[in-house]
N, C-alpha and C positions, 0 to 999 in steps of 0.2 A: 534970846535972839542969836546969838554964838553958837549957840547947843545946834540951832536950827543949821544953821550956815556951815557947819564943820559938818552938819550929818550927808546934808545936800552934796555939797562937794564932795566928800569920800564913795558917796552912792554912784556920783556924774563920773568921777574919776576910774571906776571900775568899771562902769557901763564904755568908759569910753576905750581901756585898757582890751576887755573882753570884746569889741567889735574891732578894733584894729589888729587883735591876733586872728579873728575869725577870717577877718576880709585876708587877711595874708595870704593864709593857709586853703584858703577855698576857691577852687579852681571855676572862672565862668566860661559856660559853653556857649557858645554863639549859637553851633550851626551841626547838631547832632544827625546824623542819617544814618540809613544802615550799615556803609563798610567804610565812611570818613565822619570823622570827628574833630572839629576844627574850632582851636580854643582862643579865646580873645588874648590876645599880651597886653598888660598894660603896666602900669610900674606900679611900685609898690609903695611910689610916698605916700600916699594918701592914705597907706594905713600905718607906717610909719610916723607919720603927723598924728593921727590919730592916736596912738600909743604914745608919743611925747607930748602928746596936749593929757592923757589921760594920767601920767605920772605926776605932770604938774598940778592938777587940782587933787590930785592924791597927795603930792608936800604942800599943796595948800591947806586941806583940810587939817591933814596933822599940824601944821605949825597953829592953829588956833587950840591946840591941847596947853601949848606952852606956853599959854597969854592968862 
């Protein structure tokens, strides 16, 4: 059951790591036309949360190697 629970978490931990760097770095276009291009701003906690919720169940996961 451990084996299980350390696997989950490290697999969640990266999926969560790898969408919080995506959403950062990728730009959304609201409103594309032919000679304006006009881009949403919005802030970046939400994939900053999302990268420190994914570190956490990543030292989650590991701290059950040392149990």
């Amino acid at each position: 059951m451990n084996n299980v629970l350390k696997i989950a978490l490290l697999v969640i931990g990266v999926g969560l790591v790898g969408y919080g760097i995506y959403s950062l770095f990728s730009p959304e276009v609201a409103l594309d036309s032919a000679p304006i291009e006009v881009e949403a701003q919005d802030s970046n906690t939400q994939s900053y949360a999302m990268i420190a919720f994914g570190l956490l169940t990543l030292i989650g996961g590991l701290a059950f190697k040392r149990r």
